[in-house]
N, C-alpha and C positions, 0 to 999 in steps of 0.2 A: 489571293482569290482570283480566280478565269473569268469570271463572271457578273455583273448586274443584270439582273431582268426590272424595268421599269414599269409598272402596271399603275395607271390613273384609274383610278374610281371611283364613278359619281353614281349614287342610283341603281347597281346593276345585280342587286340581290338575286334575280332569276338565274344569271348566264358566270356568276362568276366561280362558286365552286368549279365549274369546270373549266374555266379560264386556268385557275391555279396548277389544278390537277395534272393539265396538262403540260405545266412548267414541272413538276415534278418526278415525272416519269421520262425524266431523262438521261443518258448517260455519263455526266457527271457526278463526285462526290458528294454530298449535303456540303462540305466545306469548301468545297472548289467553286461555289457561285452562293449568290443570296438573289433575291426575290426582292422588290424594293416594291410597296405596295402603297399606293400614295393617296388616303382617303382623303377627295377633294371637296368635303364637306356632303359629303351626303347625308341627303334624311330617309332613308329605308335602312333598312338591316345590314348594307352590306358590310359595316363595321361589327358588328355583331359577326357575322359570317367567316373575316379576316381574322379576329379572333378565338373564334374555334378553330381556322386553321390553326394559326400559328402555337397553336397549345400543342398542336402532335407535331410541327414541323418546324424546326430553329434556326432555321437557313432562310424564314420569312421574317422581315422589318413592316412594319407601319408607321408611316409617318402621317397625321392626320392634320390636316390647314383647314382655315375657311375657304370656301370653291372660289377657284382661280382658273376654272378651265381647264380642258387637254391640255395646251402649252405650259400653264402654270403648272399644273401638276407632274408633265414633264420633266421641267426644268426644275422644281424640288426632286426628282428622283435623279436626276443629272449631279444635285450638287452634293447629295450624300451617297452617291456611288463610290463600291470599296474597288470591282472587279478592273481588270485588264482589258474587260472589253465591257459594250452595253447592245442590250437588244431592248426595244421597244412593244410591249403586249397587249392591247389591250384587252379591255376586261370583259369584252364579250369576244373575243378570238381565243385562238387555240395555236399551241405548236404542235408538229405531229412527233411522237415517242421516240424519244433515244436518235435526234439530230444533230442537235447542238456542240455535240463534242468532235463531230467531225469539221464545222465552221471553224470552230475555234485550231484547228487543225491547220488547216486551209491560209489563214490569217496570219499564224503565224509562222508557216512556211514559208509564206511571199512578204512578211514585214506590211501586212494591207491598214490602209488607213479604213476602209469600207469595203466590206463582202455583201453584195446581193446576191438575193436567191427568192428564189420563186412562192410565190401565195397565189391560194386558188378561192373564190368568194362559193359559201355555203349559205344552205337555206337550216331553218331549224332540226330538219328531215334528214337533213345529212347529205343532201341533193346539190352539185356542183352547179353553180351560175355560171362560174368564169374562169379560166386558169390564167394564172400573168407572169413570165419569165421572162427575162433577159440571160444575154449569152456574151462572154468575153472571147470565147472561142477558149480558156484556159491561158488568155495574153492578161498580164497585167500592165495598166494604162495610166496614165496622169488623169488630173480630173477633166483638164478641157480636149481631150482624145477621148474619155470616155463620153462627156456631151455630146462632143461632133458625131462619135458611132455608133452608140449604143442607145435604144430608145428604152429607156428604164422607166422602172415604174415611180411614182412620185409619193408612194407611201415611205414612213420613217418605219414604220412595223416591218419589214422586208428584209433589213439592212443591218449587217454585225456593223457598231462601231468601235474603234480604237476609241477610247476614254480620255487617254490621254491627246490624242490629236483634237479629239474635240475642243477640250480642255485649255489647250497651248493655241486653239482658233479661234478660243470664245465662242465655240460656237453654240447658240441657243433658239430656242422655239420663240417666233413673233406671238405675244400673248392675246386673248381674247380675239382670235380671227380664225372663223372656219377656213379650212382647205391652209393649213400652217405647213402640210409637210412639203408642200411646193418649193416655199418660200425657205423654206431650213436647208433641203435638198439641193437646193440651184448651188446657194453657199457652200454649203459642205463637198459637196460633189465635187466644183471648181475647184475648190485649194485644195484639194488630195492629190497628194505625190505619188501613191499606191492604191490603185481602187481594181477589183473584177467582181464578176457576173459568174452564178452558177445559175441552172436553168430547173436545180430540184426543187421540187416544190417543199417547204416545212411549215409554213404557215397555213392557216384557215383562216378567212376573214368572213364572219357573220353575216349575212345578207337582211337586218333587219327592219321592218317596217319605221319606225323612230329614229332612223338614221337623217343626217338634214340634208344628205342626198337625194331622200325622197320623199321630204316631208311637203305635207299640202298648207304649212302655216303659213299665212301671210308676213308675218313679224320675223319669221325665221326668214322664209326667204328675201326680203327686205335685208336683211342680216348680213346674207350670204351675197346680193348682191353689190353691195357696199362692201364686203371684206375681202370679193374679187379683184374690184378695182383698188384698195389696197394694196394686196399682193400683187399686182401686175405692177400698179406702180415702183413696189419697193424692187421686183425683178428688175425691171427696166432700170433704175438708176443703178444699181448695182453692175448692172451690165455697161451702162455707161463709164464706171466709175474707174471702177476694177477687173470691169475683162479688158474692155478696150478692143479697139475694131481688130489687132495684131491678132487677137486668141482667135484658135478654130473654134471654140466656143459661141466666139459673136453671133454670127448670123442661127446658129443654133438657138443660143437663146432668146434671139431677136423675134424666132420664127413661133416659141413659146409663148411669147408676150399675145403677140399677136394673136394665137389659140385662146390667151384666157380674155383675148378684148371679146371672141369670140363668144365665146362661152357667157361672158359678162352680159353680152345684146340679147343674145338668145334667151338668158334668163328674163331682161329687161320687157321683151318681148312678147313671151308666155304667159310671167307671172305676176305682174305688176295689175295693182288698181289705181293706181296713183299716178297718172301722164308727167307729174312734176319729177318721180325719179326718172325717169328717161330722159327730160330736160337738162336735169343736173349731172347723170351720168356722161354724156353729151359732152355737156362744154367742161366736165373732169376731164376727158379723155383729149379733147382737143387745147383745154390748157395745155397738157403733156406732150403734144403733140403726136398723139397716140390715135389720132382719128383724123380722117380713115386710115386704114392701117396702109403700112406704107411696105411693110412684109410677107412672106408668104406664111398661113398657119402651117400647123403638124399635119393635117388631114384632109383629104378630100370633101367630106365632107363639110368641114368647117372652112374649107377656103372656096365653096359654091355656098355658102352661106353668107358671106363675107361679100361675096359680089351680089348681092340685094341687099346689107346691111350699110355697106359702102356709100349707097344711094342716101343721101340723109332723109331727103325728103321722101322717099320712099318707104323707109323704116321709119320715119316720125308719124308717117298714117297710119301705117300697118299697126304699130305701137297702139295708136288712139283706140283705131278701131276692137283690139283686142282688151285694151283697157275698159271700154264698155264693157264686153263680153264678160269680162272677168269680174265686173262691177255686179249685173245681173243676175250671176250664177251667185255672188257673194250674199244676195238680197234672199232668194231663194232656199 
């Protein structure tokens, strides 16, 4: 078998027949890949749904847990993977027809540990948000060549993996923490002996309102800001541990960390009612010695954000004062 497609499913009765659908109209045999579809406890239909498919199509598995999250559900379709290789789908994304057999192409011409390729973010309409590619130039790279050069996207949806390297790396998704493909990614990336970039796009990534990239929950974001500093943390030691200052990788991913200290304020910042997470987030980052940041971020933008956030007492007002703000509008 060529093939695992991983698909977690929580909830997504609306969007997922056509999730499938589009794993199906592809250039592969029914026998040359399977569909691994990992109902992670959902209470809508979409179990119902998975089993009408798989009654006209044999090349779909269900494995159904109590909800474990993306990563858990992930990582159940990582561990009953049959194929040579795995892609990651989720259940409100799409692949576009008849792609996949040239990846797999590609991959095992060059012996690739990981093939990225391009995703472009949709609205329900069909309407492009955002296109994201990266480019190896047709070079295949080590992993800490490809950190140093190439600015990839941090989605695990994007990305052909070798099963078996995964596998001989351990490697797995951090459980129960938004923004996990950062954190799988940094890992995986690094230890590959063979990794490239193609810049075609195959994937569609859903632009949905429930996403907790754009949710207005306060408990979510609470959530998310706490499972930032998290992942930064675990990048950062990681990076201390096992790149080591020797790899072109370091200051690479030193410069990441430093984006998600970023990202982490900002959030701190906007969305918080509660001046006590901004307190604790604080003296998190400067236990680790992660504050102020002592590196440059990925962006411009976040590294002029960085120079008023650097400021403590600066951003501790700032903080307060929007935490009112946020308290008001909360009452309201």
């Amino acid at each position: 078998m060529l093939l695992s497609i991983v698909v977690p499913v929580y909830n997504v009765e609306e969007y997922l027949e056509i999730c499938i659908d589009s794993l199906l109209v592809q250039d592969l045999k029914i026998e040359e890949y399977e569909i691994i579809a990992v109902n992670d406890g959902s209470t809508d239909t979409s179990l119902e749904v998975l089993e009408a498919l798989r009654k006209k199509h044999k090349n779909i598995r269900i494995i159904s847990q109590e909800n474990q999250g993306l990563s858990g559900a992930r990582n159940t379709g990582l561990e009953n993977a049959r194929g040579l290789y795995v892609l990651f789908v989720d259940s409100d994304d799409t692949l576009l027809p008849n792609t996949i057999k040239s990846l797999i192409n590609l991959a095992e011409k060059n012996k690739l540990d990981i093939l990225e390729f391009g995703a472009a973010g949709v609205l329900n309409n069909g309407d492009t948000v955002y296109e994201a590619t990266s480019s190896s130039n047709n070079a295949v790279l080590s992993g800490p060549e490809y950190i140093k050069n190439i600015s990839y996207i941090s989605s695990a949806c994007n990305k052909l993996y070798n099963l078996n390297y995964l596998n001989t790396n351990k490697l797995r998704f951090l459980e129960r923490v938004y923004i996990e493909d950062i954190e799988f990614n940094t890992r995986a990336i690094f230890l590959c002996k063979k990794i490239m970039a193609i810049d075609t796009i195959i994937a569609h990534f859903l632009q949905r309102p429930g996403s907790i990239t754009r949710s207005k929950s306060f408990e979510k974001n609470k959530k998310m800001i706490y499972d930032i500093y998290t992942v930064l943390n675990v990048i950062n030691d990681f990076t201390e541990t096992t790149v080591t200052k020797r790899s072109p990788a370091y200051i690479p991913l030193k410069k990441r960390v430093s984006s998600l200290v970023a990202t982490l304020l900002l959030r701190v910042l906007k969305e918080t009612k509660d001046y006590k997470i901004k307190t604790t987030i604080i003296s998190k980052l400067k236990d680790k010695n992660l504050y102020p940041t002592k590196y440059e971020t990925e962006t411009v933008d976040k590294e002029r954000f960085m120079l008023f956030a650097n400021t403590e007492f600066l951003f501790s007002l700032t903080t307060y004062i929007f935490t009112l703000i946020n308290k008001v509008r909360n009452e309201k």
